[in-house]
C-alpha positions in Angstrom: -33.7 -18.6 16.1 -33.8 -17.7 12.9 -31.9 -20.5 11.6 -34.1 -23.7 12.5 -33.3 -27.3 12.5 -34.5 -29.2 8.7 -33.5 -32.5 7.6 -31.9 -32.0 4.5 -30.7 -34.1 1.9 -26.9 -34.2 1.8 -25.7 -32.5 -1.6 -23.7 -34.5 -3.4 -20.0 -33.6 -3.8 -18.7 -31.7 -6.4 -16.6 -33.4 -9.2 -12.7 -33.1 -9.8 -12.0 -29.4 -10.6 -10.3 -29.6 -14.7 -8.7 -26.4 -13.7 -7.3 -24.4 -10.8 -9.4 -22.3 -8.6 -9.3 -18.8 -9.0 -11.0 -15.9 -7.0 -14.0 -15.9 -8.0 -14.3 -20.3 -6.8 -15.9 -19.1 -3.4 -18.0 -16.6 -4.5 -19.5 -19.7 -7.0 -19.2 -21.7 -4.5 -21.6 -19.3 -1.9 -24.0 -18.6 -5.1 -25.0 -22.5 -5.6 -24.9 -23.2 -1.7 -27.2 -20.3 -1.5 -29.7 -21.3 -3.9 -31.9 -24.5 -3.5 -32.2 -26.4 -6.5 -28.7 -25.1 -8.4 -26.8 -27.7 -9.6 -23.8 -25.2 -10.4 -22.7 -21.9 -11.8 -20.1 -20.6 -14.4 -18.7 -17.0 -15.1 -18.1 -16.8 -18.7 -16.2 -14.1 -21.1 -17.7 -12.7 -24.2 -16.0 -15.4 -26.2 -18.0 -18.1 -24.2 -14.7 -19.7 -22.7 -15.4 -20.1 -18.4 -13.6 -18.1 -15.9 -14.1 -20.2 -13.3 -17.3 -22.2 -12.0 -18.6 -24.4 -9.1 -20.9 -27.2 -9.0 -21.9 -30.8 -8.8 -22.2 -31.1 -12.8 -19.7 -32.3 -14.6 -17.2 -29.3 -15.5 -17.1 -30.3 -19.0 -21.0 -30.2 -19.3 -21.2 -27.2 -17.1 -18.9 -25.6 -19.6 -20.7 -26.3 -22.9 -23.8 -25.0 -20.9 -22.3 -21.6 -20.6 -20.9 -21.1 -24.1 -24.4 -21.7 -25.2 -26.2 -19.2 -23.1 -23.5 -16.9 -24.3 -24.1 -17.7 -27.8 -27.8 -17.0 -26.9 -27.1 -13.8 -26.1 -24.8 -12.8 -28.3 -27.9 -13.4 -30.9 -30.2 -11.4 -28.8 -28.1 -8.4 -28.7 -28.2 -8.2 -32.8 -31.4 -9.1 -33.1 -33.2 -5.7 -34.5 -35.0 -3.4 -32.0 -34.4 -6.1 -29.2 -32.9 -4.7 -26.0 -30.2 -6.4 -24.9 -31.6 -8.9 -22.0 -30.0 -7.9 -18.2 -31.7 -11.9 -17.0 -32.9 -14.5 -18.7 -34.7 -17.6 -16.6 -35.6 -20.8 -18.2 -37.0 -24.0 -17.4 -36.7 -26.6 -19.8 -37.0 -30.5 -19.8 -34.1 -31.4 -17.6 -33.1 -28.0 -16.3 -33.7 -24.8 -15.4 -31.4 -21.9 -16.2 -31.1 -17.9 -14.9 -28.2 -16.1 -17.5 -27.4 -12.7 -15.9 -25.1 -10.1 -18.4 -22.2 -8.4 -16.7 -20.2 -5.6 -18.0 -17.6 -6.4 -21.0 -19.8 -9.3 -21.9 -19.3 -11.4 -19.6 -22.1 -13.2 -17.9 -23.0 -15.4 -14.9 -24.5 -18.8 -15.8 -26.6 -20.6 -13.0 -27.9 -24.4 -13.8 -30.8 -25.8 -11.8 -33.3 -28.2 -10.9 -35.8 -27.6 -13.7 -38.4 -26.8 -11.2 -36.4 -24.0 -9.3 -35.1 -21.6 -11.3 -38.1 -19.4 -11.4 -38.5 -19.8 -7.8 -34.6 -18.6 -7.1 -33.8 -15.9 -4.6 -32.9 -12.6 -6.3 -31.8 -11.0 -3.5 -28.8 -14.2 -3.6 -28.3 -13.3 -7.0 -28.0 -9.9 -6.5 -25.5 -10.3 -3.3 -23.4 -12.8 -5.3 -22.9 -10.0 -8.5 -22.2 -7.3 -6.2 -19.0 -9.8 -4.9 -18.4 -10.4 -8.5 -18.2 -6.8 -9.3 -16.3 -6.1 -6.2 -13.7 -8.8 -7.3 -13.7 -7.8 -10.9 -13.0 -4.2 -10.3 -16.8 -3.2 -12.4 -18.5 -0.5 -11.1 -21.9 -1.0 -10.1 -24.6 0.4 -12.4 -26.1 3.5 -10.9 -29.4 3.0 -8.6 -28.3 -1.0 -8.6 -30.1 -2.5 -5.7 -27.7 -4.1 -3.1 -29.0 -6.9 -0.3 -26.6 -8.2 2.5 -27.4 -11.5 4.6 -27.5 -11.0 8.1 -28.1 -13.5 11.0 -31.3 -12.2 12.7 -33.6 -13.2 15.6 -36.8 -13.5 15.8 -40.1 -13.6 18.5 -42.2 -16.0 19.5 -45.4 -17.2 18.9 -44.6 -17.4 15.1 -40.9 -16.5 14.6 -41.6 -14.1 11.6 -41.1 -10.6 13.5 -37.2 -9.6 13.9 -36.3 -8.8 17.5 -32.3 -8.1 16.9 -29.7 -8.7 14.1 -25.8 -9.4 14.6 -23.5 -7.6 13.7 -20.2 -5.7 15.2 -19.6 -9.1 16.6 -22.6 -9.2 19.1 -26.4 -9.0 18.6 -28.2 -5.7 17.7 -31.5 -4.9 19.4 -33.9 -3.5 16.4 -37.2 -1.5 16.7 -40.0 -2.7 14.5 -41.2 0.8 12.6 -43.2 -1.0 10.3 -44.3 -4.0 7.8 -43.3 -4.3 4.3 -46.3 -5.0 1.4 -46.1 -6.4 -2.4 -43.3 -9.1 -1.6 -43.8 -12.5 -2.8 -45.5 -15.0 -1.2 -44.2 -16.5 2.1 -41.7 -13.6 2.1 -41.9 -11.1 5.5 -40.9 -7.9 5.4 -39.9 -4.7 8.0 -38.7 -1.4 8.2 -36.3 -1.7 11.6 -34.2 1.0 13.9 -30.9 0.4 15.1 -29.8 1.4 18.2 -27.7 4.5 16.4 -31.0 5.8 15.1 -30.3 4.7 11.3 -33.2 2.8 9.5 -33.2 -0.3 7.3 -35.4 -2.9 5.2 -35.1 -6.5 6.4 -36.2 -9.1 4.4 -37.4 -12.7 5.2 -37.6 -15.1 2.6 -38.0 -18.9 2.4 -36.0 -21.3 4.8 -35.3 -18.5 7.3 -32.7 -16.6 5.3 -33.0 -12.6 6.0 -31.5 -9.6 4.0 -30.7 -6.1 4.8 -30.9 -3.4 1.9 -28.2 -1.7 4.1 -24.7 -3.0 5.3 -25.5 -3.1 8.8 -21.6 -2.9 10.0 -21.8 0.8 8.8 -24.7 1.2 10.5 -24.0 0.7 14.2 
């Protein structure tokens, strides 16, 4: 299957909330579960105040953490004949960071292990800000790449070739058309047909987790 059994060290609980959830918690709350190594996540305005975030930090240091990587970017926008950044990643003494802008200055703040941020999914991220947008009401920039998990299947001997996907509450037979070349390391990747005929990209990266450049539901 393509989810396999790991021992895992339990993730500590998150502290006492210092404000009520909103509708954004769970998408914060997918983003950090999502991403090994993320200690938590913010969605700040332009004036660095927090929207909502989720993690195992402490919300007040969580907090300060965001207002400063707005501040950051705030300076980097009026720097002279510096493009305003779309992603920033850092990895610094204690902990890594990944600062991604959003429309109307806003900006999503993810805190991690310092060893993990460079090593962090994009294909998460970018599933996670298309639910932002979606929830915000943005519009998603033209030509923006979008990636949907899916629950796929594999074949043995090694368990890296898809055999179905599922979705419209059953499992999907797929046809192999081909393999996919210049992902990263570890990562598998195939061009698939669905039983209606319609073609897709599936993605396999680390710990089993598989993406779909296609939402599969409006596929079948």
């Amino acid at each position: 299957m393509s989810e396999r059994t790991r021992s895992r060290r339990p993730r500590p609980a998150p502290p006492p909330r210092d404000q009520e959830a909103s509708t954004f918690t769970k998408i914060l709350e997918r983003l950090v579960r999502a991403l090994p190594g993320a200690k938590g996540t913010a969605l700040v305005d332009a004036e660095g105040e927090t929207v909502d975030y989720f993690g195992i930090l402490d919300p007040f240091d969580l907090k300060v953490a965001a207002a400063h990587w707005q501040i950051v970017l705030g300076e980097l926008r009026e720097t002279p004949n510096f493009a305003s950044p779309k992603k920033i990643t850092v990895r610094a003494r204690g902990r890594g960071y990944i600062v991604r802008q959003l429309p109307d200055g806003y900006a999503l703040v993810v805190v991690f292990h310092p060893l993990a941020a460079f090593a962090a999914s994009e294909r998460t991220l970018e599933e996670i800000e298309a639910q932002i947008y979606a929830e915000a009401g943005w519009a998603r920039p033209q030509g923006s790449t979008k990636w949907f998990r899916v629950d796929v299947e594999t074949a043995p001997p090694d368990h890296s070739r898809p055999r179905r996907l599922r979705a419209a509450g059953g499992w999907q037979p797929i046809e192999v058309m081909g393999a996919m070349v210049g992902l990263r390391g570890r990562e598998k990747g195939f061009r698939v047909r669905l039983p209606s005929g319609a073609e897709m990209l599936l993605v396999r990266e680390c710990r089993d987790r598989w993406f779909a450049d296609e939402h599969v539901e409006e596929l079948i």
